[in-house]
RODO-2510 file (C-alpha; in nm, 4 decimals, decimal comma):
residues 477
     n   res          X          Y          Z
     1     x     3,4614     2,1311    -1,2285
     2     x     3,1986     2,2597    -0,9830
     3     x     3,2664     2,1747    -0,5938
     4     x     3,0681     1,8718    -0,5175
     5     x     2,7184     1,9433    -0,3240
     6     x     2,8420     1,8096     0,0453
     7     x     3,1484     2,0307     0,0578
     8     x     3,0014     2,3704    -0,1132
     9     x     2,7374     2,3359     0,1751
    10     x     2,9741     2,2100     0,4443
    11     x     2,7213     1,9424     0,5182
    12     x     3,0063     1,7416     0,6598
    13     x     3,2597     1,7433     0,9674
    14     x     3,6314     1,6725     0,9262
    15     x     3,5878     1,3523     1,0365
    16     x     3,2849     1,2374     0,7969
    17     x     3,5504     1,3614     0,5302
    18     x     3,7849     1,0862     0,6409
    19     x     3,4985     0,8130     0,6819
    20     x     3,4014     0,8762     0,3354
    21     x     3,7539     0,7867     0,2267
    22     x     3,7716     0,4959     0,4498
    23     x     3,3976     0,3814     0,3307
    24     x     3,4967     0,4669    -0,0517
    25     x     3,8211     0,2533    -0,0183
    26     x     3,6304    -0,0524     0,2023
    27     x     3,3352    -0,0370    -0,1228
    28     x     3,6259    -0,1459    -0,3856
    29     x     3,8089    -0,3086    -0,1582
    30     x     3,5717    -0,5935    -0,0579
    31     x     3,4189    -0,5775    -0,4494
    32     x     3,1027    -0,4890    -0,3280
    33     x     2,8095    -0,4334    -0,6203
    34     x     2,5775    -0,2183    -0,5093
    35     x     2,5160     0,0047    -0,1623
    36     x     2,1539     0,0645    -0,0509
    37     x     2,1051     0,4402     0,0465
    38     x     1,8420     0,4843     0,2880
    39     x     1,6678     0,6896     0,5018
    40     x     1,4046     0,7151     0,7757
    41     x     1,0750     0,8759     0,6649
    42     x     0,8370     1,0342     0,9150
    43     x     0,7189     0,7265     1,0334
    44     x     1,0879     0,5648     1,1192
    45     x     0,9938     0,3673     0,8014
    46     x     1,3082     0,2932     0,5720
    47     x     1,3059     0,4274     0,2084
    48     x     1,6102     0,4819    -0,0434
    49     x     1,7491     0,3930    -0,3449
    50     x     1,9711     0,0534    -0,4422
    51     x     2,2800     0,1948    -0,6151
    52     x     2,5509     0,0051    -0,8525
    53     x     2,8619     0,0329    -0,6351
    54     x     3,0157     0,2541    -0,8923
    55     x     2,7616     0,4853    -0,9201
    56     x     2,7490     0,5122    -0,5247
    57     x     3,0994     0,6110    -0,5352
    58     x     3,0423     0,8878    -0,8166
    59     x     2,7693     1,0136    -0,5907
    60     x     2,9406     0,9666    -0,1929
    61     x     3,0285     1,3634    -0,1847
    62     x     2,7330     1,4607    -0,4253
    63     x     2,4300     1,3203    -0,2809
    64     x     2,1854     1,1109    -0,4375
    65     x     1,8420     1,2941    -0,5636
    66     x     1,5230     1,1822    -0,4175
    67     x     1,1420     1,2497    -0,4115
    68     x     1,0046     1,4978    -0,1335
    69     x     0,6650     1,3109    -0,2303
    70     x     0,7527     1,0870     0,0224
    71     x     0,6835     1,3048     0,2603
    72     x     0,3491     1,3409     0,2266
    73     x     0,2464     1,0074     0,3244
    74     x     0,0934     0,8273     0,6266
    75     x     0,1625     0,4862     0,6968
    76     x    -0,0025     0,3024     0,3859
    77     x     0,1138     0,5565     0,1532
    78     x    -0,1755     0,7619     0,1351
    79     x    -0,0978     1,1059     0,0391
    80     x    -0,2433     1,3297     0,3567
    81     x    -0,2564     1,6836     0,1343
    82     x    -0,3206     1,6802    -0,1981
    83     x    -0,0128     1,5836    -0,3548
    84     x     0,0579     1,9218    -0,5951
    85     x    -0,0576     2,1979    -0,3707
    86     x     0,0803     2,5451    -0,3579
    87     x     0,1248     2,5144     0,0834
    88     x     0,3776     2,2237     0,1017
    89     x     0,2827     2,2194     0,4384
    90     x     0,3555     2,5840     0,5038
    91     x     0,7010     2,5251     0,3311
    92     x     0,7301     2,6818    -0,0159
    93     x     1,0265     2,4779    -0,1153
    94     x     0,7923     2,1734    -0,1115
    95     x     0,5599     2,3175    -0,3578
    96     x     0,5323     2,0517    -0,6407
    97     x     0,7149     1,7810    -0,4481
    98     x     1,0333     1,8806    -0,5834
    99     x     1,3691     1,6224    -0,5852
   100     x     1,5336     1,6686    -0,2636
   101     x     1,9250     1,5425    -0,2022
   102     x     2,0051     1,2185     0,0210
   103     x     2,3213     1,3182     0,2096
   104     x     2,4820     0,9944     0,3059
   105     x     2,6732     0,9913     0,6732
   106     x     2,9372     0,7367     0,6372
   107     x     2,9853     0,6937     0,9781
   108     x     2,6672     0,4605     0,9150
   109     x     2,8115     0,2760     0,6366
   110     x     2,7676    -0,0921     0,7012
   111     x     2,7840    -0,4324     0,5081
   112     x     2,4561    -0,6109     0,4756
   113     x     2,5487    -1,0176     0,6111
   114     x     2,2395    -1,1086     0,4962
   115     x     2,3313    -0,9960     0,1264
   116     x     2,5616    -1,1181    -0,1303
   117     x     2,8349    -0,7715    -0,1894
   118     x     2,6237    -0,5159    -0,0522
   119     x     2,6504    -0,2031     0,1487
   120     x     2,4049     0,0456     0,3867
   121     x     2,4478     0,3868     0,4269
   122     x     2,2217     0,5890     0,6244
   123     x     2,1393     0,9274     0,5206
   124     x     1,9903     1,2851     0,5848
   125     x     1,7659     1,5018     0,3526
   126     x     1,8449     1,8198     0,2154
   127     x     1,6467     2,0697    -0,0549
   128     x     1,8854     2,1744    -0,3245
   129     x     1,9716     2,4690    -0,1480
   130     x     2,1584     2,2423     0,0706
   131     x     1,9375     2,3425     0,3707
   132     x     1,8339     2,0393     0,5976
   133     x     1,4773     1,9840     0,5079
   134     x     1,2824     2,0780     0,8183
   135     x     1,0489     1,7806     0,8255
   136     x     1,3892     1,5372     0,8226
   137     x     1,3413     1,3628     1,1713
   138     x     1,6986     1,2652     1,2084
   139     x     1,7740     1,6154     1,1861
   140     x     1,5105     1,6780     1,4267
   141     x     1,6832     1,4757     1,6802
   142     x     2,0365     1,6136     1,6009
   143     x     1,8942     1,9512     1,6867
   144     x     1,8024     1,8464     1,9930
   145     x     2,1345     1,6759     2,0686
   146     x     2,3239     1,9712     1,9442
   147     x     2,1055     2,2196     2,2486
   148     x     2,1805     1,9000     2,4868
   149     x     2,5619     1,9702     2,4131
   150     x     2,5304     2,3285     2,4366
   151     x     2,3794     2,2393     2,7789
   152     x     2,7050     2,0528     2,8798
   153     x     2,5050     1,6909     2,8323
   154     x     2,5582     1,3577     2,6620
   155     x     2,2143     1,1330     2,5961
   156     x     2,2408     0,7629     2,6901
   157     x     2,0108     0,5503     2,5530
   158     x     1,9734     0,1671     2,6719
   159     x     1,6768     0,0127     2,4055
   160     x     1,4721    -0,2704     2,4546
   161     x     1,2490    -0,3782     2,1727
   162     x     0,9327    -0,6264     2,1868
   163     x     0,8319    -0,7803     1,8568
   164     x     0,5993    -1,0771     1,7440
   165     x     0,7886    -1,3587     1,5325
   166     x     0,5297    -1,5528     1,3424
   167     x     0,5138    -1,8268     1,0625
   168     x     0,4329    -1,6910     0,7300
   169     x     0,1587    -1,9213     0,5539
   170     x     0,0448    -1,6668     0,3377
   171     x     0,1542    -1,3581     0,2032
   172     x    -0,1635    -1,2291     0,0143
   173     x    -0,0045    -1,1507    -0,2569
   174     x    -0,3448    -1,1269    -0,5360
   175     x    -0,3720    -0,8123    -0,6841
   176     x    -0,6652    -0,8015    -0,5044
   177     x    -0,4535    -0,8000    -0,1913
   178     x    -0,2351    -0,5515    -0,3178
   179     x    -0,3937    -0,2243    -0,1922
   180     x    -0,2960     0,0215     0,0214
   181     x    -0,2974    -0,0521     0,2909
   182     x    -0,2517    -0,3931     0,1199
   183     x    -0,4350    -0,7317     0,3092
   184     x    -0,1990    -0,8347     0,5905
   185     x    -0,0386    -1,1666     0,5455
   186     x    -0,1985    -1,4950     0,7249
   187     x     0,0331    -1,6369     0,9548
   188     x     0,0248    -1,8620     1,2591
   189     x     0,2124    -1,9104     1,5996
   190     x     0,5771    -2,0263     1,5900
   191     x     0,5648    -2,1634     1,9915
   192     x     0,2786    -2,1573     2,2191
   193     x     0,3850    -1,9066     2,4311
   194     x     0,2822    -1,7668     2,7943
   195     x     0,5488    -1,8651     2,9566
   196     x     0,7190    -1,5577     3,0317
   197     x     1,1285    -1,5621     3,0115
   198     x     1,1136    -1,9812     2,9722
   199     x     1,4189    -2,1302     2,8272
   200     x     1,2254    -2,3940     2,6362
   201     x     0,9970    -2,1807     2,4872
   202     x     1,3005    -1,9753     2,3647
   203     x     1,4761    -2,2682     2,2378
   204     x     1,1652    -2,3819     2,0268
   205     x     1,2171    -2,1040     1,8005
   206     x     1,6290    -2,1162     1,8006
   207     x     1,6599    -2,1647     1,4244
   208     x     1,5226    -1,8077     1,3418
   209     x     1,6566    -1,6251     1,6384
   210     x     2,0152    -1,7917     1,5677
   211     x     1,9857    -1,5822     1,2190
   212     x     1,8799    -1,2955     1,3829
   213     x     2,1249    -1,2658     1,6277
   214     x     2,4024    -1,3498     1,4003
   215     x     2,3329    -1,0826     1,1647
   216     x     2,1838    -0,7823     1,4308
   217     x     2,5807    -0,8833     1,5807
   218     x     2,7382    -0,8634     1,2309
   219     x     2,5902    -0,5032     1,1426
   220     x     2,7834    -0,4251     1,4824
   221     x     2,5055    -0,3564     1,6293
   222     x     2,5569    -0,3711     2,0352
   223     x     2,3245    -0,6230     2,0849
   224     x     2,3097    -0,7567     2,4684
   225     x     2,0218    -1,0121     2,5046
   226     x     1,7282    -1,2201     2,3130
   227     x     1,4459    -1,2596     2,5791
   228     x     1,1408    -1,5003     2,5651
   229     x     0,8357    -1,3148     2,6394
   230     x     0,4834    -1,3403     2,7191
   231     x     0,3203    -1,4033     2,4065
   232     x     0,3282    -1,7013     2,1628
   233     x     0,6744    -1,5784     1,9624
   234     x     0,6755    -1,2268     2,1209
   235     x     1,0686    -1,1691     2,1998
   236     x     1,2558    -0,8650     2,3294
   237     x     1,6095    -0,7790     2,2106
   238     x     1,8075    -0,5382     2,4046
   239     x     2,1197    -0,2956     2,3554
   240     x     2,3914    -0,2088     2,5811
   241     x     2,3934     0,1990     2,6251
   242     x     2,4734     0,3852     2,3092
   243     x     2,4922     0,7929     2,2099
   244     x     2,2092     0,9389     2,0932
   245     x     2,1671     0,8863     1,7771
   246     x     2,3662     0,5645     1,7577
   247     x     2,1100     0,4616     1,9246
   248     x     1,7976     0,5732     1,7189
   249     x     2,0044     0,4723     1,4053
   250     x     2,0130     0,1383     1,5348
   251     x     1,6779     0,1177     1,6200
   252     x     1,5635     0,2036     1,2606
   253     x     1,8162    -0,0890     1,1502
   254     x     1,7391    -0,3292     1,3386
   255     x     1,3247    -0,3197     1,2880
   256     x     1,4397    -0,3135     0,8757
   257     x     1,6835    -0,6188     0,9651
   258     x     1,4641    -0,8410     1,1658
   259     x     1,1708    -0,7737     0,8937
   260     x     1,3987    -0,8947     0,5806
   261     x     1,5295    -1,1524     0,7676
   262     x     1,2422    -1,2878     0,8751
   263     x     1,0939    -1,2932     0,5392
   264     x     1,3691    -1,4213     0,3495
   265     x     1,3698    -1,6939     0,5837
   266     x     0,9680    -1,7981     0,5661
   267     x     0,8792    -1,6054     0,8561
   268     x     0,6855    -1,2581     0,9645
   269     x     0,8116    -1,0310     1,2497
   270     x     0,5636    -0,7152     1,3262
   271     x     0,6893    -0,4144     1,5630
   272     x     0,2883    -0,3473     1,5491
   273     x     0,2142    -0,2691     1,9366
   274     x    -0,1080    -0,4944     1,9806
   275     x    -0,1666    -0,7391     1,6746
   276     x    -0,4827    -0,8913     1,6402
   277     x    -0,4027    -1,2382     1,8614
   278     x    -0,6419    -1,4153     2,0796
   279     x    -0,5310    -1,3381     2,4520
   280     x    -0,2199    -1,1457     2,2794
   281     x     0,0317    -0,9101     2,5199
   282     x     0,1314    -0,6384     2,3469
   283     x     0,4523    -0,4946     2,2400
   284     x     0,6255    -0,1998     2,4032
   285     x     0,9451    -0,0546     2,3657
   286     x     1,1180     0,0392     2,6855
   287     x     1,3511     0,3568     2,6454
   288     x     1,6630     0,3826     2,9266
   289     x     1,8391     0,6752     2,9561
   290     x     2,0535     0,8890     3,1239
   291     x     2,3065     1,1762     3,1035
   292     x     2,6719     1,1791     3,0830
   293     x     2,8907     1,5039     3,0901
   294     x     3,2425     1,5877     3,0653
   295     x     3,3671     1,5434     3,4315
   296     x     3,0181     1,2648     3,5099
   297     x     2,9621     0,9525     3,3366
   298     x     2,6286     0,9093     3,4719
   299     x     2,4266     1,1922     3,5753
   300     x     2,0890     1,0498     3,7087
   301     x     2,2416     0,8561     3,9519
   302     x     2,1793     0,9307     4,3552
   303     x     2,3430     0,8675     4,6561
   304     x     2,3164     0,6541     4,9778
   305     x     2,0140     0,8384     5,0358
   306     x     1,8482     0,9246     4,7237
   307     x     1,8275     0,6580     4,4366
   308     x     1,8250     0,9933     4,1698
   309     x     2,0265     1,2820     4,1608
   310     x     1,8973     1,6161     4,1393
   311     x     1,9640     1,6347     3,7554
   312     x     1,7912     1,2813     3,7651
   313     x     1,5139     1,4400     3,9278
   314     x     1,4216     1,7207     3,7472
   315     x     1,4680     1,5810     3,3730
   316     x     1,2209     1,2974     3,5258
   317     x     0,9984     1,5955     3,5987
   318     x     0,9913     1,6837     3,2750
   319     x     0,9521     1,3686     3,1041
   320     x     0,6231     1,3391     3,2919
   321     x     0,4904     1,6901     3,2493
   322     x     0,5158     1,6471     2,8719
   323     x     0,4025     1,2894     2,8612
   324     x     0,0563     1,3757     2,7309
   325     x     0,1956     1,6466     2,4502
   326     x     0,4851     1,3675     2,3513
   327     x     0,2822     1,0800     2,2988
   328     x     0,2305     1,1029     1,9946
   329     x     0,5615     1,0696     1,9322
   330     x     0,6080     0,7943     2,1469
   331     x     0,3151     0,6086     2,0392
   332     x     0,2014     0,7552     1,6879
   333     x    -0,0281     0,4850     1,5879
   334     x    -0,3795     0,3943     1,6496
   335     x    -0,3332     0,0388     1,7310
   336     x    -0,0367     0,1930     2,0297
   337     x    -0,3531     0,3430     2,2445
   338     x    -0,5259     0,0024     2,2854
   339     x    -0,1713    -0,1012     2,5028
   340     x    -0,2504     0,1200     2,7712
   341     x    -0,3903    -0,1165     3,0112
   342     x    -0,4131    -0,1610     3,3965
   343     x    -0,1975    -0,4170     3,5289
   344     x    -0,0541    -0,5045     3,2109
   345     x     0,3148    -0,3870     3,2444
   346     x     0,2549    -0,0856     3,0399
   347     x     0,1268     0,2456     3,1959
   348     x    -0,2003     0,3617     3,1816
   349     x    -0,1225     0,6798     3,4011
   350     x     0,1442     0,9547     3,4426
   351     x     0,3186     0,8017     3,7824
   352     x     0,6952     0,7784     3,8781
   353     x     0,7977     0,4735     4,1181
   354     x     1,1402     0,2674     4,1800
   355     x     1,1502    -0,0366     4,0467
   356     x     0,7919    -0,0923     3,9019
   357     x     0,7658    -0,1638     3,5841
   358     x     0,3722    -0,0705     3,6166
   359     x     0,5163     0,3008     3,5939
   360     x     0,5611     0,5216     3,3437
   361     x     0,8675     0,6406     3,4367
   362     x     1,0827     0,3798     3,6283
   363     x     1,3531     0,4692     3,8389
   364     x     1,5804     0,1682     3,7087
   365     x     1,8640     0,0943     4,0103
   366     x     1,9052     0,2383     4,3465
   367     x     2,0652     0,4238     4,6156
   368     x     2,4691     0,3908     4,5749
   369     x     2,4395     0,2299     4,2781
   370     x     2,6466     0,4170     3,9718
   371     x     2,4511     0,2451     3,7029
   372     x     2,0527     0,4340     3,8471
   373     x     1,8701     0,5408     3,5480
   374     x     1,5475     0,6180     3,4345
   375     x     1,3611     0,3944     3,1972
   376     x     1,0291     0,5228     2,9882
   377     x     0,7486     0,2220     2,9592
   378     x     0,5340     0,4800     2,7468
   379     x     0,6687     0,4096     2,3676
   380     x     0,5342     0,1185     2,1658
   381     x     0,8210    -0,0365     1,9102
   382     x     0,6830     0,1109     1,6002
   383     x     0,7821     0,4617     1,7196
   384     x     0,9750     0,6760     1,5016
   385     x     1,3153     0,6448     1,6848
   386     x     1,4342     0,9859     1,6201
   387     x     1,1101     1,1596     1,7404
   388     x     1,1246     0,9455     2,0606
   389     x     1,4454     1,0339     2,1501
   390     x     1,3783     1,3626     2,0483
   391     x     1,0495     1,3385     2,2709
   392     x     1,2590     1,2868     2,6134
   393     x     1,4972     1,5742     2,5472
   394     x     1,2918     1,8122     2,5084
   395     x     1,0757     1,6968     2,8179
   396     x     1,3823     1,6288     3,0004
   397     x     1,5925     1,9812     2,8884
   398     x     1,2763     2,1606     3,0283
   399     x     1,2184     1,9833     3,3573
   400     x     1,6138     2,1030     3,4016
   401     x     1,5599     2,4411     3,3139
   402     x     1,2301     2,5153     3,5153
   403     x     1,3521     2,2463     3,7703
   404     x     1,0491     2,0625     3,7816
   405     x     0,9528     1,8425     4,0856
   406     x     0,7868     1,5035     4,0223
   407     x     0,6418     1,4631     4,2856
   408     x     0,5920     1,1411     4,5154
   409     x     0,6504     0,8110     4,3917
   410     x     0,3952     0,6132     4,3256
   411     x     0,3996     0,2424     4,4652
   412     x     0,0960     0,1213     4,2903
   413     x     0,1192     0,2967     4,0035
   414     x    -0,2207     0,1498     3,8445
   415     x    -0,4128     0,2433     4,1657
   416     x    -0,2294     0,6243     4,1952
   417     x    -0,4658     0,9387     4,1906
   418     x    -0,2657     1,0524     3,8503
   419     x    -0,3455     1,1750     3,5220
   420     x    -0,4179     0,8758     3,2109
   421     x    -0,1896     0,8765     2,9222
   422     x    -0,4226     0,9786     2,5904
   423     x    -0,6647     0,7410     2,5577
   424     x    -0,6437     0,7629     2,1710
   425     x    -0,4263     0,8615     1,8621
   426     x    -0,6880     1,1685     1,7632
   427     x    -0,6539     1,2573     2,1467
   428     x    -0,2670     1,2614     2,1361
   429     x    -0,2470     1,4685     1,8483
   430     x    -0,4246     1,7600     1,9591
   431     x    -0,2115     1,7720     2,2999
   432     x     0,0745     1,7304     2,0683
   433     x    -0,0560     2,0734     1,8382
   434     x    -0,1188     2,2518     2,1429
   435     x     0,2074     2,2208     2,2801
   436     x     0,3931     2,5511     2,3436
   437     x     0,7198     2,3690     2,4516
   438     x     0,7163     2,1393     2,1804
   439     x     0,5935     2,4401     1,9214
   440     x     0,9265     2,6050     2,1086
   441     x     1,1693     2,3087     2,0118
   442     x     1,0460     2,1471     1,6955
   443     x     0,8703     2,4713     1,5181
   444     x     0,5827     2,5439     1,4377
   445     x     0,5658     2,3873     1,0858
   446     x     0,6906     2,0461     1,2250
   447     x     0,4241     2,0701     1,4486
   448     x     0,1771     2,1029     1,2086
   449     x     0,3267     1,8755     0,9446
   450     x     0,3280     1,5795     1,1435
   451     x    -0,0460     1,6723     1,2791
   452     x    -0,1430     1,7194     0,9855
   453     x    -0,0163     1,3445     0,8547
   454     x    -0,1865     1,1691     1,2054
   455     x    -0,4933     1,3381     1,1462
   456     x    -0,5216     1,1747     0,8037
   457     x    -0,4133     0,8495     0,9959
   458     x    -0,6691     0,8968     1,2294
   459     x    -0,9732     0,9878     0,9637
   460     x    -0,8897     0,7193     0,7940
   461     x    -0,9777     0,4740     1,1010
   462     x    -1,2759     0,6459     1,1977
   463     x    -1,3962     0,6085     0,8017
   464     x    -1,3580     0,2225     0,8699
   465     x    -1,6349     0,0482     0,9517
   466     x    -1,4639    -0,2638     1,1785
   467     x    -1,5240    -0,6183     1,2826
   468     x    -1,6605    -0,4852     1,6222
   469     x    -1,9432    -0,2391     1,4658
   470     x    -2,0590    -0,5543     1,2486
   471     x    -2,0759    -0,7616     1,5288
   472     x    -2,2255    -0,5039     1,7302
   473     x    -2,5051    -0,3632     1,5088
   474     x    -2,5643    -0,5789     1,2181
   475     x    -2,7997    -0,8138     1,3901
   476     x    -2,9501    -0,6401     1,6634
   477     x    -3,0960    -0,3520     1,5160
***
């Protein structure tokens, strides 16, 4: 019998060996009938496969095969190279969109509430060679965890996510509707909103956000609060701190979660940063983080004097020299660009400032107080979680190692004399391929792969012809 794919290529630690036991034993114990194995694309989009429960445990320590096609795709499925050609994005191994090999981690291994006997696994994608393929983004952000640990650090992440919960009159579901992109569903407002953190607006809308909670708590999911916001239905659900990439793998789950839910249950949630609404706020998601270290549980934080440290400092430094290059990795979608607003509570410009949540870095805490972190107000909620996270380590690692200064503070941070964030997706995209430090960290063929799939994103928009331009030009000329 040949050694099973996972241990020929060591793909797993000695502890992953003993999960898989422990997850192999929990599968038959509780009867389950079938485990979904998924994994995040290059959008932070869930695909995978729906296995019998027996099958998943024939194929735990094997690996489940899967198409590399699905790599090729933007948002809507449309394939951004033609699908069969010889460059595979500068990768030979992708040449004719061969199978790859899902690699399950069962320290993700979970049991769906929402589903009758069902398990979750989340996994990472290999080639048949058992090398990681390079345009995995969960491997992308291990990387940059594993040269965070080789640096002596920990990343802390503390996420807040802003979605839109809406009634679901009408899916659109014609095959005339069923394109791709398909036509979005017709929905209407579940409360009437604007009325920012109100408890009656929150209660209004108890019935779906008592499912949601119960079930974001039963994945084990750290969940901390469920906050009324501005908009008619918008509402924010935060974390307490997590690892790194607990905390992007929760992400991913919970934007899947609150989606099915919501559906199953007559309604539709978006993550979409600025849906179509009239007088609509729009969605951001606000990343905290920090550092922790063997002999520091908090690195960021200052002293009587200082709200930041000068670790805190620097890796702020850094997060706002690269803020330009990263953004499209914090905000890789058209519709993300039209957030950037003045006065709006999300940034517009690359400023620093202490508790202002008009900047794009906020210095979350203050002096003497253990718990002073920074907090990023740049990312919209349909990020990919692993390239965000991803995003501020690399920004952060390098303000460290050049020990960059930010500067002053900025007290109005939509009146400061600082550079604006992109002003579009195309914009951010070519600030992201010119990137030495990013071309450094992620490689040059990431770099161009994921340009390569926004830039298909982005012709695709400007081939459009939209409401405004009718309005605009249809009459008057």
């Amino acid at each position: 019998m040949s050694t099973p794919f996972i241990q020929r290529h060591r793909l797993w630690t000695a502890e992953q060996q003993e999960q898989a036991d422990r997850v192999a034993a929990r599968v038959e114990e509780l009867g389950l009938r079938q485990v979904r194995i998924s994994w995040g694309d290059q959008h932070g989009i869930l695909r995978g496969k729906t296995l019998e429960a027996g099958h998943f445990l024939s194929v735990l320590r094997t690996g489940k095969d899967f198409q590399t096609a699905t790599l090729i795709f933007d948002t809507t499925n449309n394939p951004a190279v033609p699908p069969f050609a010889a460059d595979g994005f500068g990768d030979p191994r992708l040449t004719g969109l061969p199978d790859g090999v899902l690699v399950p981690d069962p320290g993700t291994f979970r049991v769906l509430p929402w589903l009758d006997k069902t398990g979750w696994i989340l996994s990472d994608l290999h080639y048949r060679s058992g090398e990681v393929v390079p345009f995995d983004t969960r491997g992308v952000l291990q990387t940059q965890l594993d040269r965070l640990a080789g640096d002596g650090w920990d990343f802390v992440a503390g996420i807040e996510l802003e979605f839109y919960l809406t009634k679901l009159d009408d899916p659109r579901l014609s095959f005339e509707s069923c394109g791709y992109p398909p036509d979005p569903p017709t929905v209407s407002a579940v409360s009437h909103g604007f009325q920012y953190l109100t408890e009656n607006r929150g209660d209004e809308i108890a019935g779906i956000l008592d499912i949601l909670r119960d079930n974001v708590v039963a994945l084990g999911l750290p969940l901390a609060t469920v906050e009324d916001e501005w908009g008619p239905g918008q509402t924010e659900f935060t974390f307490e701190p997590m690892s790194g990439l607990q905390a992007a793998d929760a992400a991913i789950l919970l934007r899947s979660a609150v989606k099915q839910l919501c559906r199953r249950n007559g309604y539709h949630a978006t993550f979409m940063s600025r849906p179509a609404f009239p007088n609509a706020f729009s969605n951001g998601w606000h990343l905290h983080q920090s550092l922790s270290g063997p002999d520091v549980a908090n690195a960021f934080a200052g002293s009587a004097e200082e709200a930041l440290s000068d670790t805190g400092r620097h890796w702020m430094a850094g997060l706002l020299e690269h803020a330009k290059a990263c953004s499209v990795l914090s905000t890789p979608t058209v519709n993300g660009y039209k957030r950037y607003r003045p006065d709006s509570f999300a940034p517009d410009r690359i400023a620093w400032a202490e508790e202002n949540r008009g900047a794009l870095v906020r210095v979350a805490g203050g002096r003497g107080d253990a718990n002073t972190h920074l907090e990023n107000r740049a990312g919209e909620p349909a990020a990919n979680p692993y390239l965000y996270l991803a995003s501020q380590i690399i920004s952060g690692r390098d303000g460290l190692r050049n020990k960059l200064d930010p500067g002053p503070s900025a007290d109005e941070p939509y009146r400061a004399d600082a550079e604006p964030l992109p002003g579009s997706l195309q914009e951010a995209v070519e600030l992201f391929a010119a990137s030495s430090v990013l071309r450094a960290e992620l490689g040059d063929p990431f770099v161009e792969y994921l340009a390569t799939i926004k830039r298909h994103e982005v012709a695709r928009f400007n081939a459009a012809v939209t409401d405004w331009e009718q309005r605009e030009y249809f009459e008057v000329y």
